[in-house]
C-alpha positions as CSV (number, residue, x, y, z in Angstrom):
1,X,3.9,10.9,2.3
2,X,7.1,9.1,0.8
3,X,10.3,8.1,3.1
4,X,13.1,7.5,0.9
5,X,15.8,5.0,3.4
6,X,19.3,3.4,2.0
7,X,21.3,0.9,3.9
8,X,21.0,1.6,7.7
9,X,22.7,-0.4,11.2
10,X,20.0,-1.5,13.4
11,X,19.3,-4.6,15.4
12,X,18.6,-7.7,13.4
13,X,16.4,-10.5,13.6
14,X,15.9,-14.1,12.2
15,X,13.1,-15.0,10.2
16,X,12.1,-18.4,8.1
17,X,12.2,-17.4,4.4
18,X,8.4,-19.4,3.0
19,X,9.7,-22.2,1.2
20,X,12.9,-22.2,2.5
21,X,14.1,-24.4,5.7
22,X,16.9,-22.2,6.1
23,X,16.4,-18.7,8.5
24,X,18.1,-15.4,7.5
25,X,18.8,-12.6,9.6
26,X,17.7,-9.1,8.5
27,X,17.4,-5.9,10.6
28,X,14.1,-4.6,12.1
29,X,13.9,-1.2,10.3
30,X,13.4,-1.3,6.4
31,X,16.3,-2.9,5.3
32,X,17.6,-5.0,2.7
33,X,20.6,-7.7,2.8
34,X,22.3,-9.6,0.2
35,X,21.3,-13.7,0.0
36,X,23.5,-16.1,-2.1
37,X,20.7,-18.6,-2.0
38,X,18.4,-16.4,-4.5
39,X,18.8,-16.2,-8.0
40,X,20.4,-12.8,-8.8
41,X,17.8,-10.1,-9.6
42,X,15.3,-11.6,-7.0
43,X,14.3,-9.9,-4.3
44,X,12.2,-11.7,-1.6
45,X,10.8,-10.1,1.8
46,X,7.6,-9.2,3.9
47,X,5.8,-6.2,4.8
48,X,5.0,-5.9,8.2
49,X,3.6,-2.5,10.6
50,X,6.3,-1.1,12.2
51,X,4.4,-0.8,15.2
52,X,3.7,-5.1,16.2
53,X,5.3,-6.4,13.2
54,X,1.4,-7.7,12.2
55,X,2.0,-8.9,8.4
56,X,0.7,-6.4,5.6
57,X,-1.7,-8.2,2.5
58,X,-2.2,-6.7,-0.4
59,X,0.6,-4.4,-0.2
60,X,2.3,-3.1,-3.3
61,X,5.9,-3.7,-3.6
62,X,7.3,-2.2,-7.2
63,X,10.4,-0.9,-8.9
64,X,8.3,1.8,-10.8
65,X,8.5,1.1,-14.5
66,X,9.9,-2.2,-14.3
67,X,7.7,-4.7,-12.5
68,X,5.9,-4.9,-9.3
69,X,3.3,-7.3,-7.2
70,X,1.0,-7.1,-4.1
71,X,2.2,-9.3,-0.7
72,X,0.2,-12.3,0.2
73,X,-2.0,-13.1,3.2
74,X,1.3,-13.4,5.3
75,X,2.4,-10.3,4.2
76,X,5.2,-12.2,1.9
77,X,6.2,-11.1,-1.7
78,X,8.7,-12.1,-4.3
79,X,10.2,-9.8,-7.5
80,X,12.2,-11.8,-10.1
81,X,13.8,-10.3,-12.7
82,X,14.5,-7.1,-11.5
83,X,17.3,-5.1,-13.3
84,X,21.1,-5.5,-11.8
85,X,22.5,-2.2,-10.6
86,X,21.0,0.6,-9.1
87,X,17.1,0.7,-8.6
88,X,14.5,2.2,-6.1
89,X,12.0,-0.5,-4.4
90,X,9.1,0.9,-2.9
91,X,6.2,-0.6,-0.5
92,X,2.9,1.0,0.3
93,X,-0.3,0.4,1.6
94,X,-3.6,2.4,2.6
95,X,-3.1,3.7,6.1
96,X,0.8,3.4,6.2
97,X,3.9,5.7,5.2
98,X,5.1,5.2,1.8
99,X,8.5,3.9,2.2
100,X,11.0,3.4,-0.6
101,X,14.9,1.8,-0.4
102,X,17.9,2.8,-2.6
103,X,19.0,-0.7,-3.6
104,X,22.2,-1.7,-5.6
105,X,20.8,-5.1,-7.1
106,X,23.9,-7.4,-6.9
107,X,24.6,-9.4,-10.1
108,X,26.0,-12.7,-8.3
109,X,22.9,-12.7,-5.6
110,X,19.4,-12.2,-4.5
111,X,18.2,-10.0,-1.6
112,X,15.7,-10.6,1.5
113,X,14.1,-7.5,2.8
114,X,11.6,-6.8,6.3
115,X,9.6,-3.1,5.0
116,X,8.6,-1.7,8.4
117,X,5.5,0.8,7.3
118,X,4.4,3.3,10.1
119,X,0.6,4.3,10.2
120,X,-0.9,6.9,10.0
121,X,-4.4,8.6,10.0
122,X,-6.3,8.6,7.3
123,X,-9.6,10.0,8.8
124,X,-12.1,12.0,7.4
125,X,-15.6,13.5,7.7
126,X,-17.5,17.1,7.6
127,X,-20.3,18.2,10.3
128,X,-22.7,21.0,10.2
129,X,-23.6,23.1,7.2
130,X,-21.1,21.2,5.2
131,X,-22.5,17.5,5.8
132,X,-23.0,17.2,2.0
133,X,-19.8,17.9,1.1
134,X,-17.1,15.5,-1.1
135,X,-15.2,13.8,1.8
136,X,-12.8,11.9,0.3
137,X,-10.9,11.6,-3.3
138,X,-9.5,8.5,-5.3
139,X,-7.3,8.7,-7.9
140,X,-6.3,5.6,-9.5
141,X,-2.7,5.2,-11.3
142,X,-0.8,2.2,-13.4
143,X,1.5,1.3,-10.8
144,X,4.7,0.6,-13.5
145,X,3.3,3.2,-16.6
146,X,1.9,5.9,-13.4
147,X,-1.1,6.4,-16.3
148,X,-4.4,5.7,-15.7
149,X,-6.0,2.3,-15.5
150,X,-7.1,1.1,-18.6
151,X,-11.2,0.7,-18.7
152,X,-13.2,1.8,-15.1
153,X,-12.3,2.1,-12.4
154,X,-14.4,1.5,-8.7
155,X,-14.5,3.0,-5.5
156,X,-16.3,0.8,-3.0
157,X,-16.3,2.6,0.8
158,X,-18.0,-0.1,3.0
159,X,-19.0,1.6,7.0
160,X,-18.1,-1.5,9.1
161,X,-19.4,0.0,12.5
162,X,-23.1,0.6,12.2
163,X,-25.8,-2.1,11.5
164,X,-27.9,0.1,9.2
165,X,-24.1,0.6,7.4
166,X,-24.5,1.8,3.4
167,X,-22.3,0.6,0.9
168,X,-21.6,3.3,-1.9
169,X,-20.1,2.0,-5.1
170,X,-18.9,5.0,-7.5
171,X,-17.7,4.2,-11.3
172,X,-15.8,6.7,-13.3
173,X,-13.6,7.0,-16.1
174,X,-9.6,5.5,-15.1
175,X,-7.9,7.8,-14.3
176,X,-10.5,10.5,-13.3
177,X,-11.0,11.3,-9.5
178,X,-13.3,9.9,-8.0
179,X,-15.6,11.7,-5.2
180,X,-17.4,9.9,-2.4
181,X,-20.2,12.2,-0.9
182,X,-22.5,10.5,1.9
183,X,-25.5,12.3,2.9
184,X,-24.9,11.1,7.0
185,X,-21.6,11.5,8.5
186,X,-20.7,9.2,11.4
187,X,-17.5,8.4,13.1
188,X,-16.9,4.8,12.3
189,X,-14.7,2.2,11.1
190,X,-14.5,1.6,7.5
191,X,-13.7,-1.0,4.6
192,X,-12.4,0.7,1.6
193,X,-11.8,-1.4,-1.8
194,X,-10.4,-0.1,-5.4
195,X,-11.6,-2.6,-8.2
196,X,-10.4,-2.4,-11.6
197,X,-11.4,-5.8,-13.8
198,X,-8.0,-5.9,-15.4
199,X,-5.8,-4.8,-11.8
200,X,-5.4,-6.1,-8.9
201,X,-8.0,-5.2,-6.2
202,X,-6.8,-2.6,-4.1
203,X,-7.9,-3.0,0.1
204,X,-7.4,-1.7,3.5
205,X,-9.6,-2.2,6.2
206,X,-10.4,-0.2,9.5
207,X,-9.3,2.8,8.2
208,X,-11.2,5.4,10.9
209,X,-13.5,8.4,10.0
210,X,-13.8,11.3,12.3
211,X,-16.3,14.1,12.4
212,X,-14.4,17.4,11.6
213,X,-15.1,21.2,10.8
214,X,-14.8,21.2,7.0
215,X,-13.3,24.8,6.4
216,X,-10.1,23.5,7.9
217,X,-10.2,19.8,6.6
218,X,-12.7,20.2,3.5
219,X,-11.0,17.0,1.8
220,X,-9.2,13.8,2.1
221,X,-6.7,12.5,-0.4
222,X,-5.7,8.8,-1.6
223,X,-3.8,8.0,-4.4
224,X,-4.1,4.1,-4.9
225,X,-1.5,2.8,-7.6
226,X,-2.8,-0.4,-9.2
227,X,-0.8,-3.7,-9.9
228,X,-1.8,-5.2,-13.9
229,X,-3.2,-8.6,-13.3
């Protein structure tokens, strides 16, 4: 699900920009501000969850078909170079609300932005007659072409509650879908990692499955877009 926000009023905070002794004030919500102490076309921020404001890593932050990256341990990135004039940044991450912002890229500045992502559930899981079913899809896209990947790409889904936990690697084609089918079906809490040798790898952990009646939830859908190393 995709949240497109522009320029909003809300109340601000002050945060230390890395690298910088100086602190800038930017508002709690999504939201992007002008800063005369970045180059123009940079844009500079952190991804947080909108919930505890607990840093996001590994989330993609991209102006699709231009140029993009993925946030560091402390939830930091940094784009450089990004076109002046009208442009449409987006942040996502596995588990959280897409979210993109409407920004007008100022030609005699820089920008700082805070993306607040809101969870949600990303469960899934069959019982009964339909244990064997596919419980979850992948498709994996070229975050700045939206193509597929070039070479394979892999699906590793790693059960994090259990001590007799399986790990099930699946390698298809890019591009194709790929179908994770598990013979048991447990409730748990799970590590799920996209790994493509010439992308970025793609991460999010403690993402929950939940036992569920498959003819009203047969299948769960995540569409990972993946950052060229």
């Amino acid at each position: 699900m995709r949240q497109l926000l522009t320029y909003s009023i809300g109340l601000c905070l002050t945060f230390a920009i890395p690298a910088s002794a100086q602190q800038n004030s930017i508002c709690e919500s999504s939201e992007i501000v002008s800063s005369a102490e970045l180059p123009p076309g940079t844009i500079r921020g952190v991804v947080v969850d909108a919930s505890d404001g607990t840093p996001l890593a590994e989330a993609l932050v991209y102006v699709k078909g231009e140029r993009g990256t993925a946030t560091d341990a402390k939830g930091w990135f940094e784009l450089s170079g990004v076109t002046i004039g009208d442009i449409e940044l987006t942040a996502e991450a596995l588990g959280y609300l897409t979210e993109s912002i409407a920004v007008s890229v100022d030609p005699s500045a820089g920008h700082l932005l805070r993306f607040a992502l809101s969870s949600v559930s990303l469960g899934w899981g069959c019982e009964g007659e339909y244990v064997n079913a596919p419980a979850i899809q992948v498709l994996a896209r070229d975050v700045l072409t939206g193509r597929a990947p070039s070479g394979s790409t892999k699906l590793v889904v790693q059960e994090g509650m259990y001590t007799d936990s399986a790990l099930v690697e699946l390698d298809r084609p890019g591009g194709e879908w790929v179908e994770l089918t598990a013979a048991r079906r447990r409730p748990g809490t799970y590590s799920v990692l996209v790994v493509n040798s010439g992308y970025l790898s793609w991460r999010a952990d403690g993402v929950v499955a939940e036992l569920s009646d498959c003819t009203s939830n047969p299948m769960r859908t995540i569409s990972v877009w993946l950052l060229e190393r």
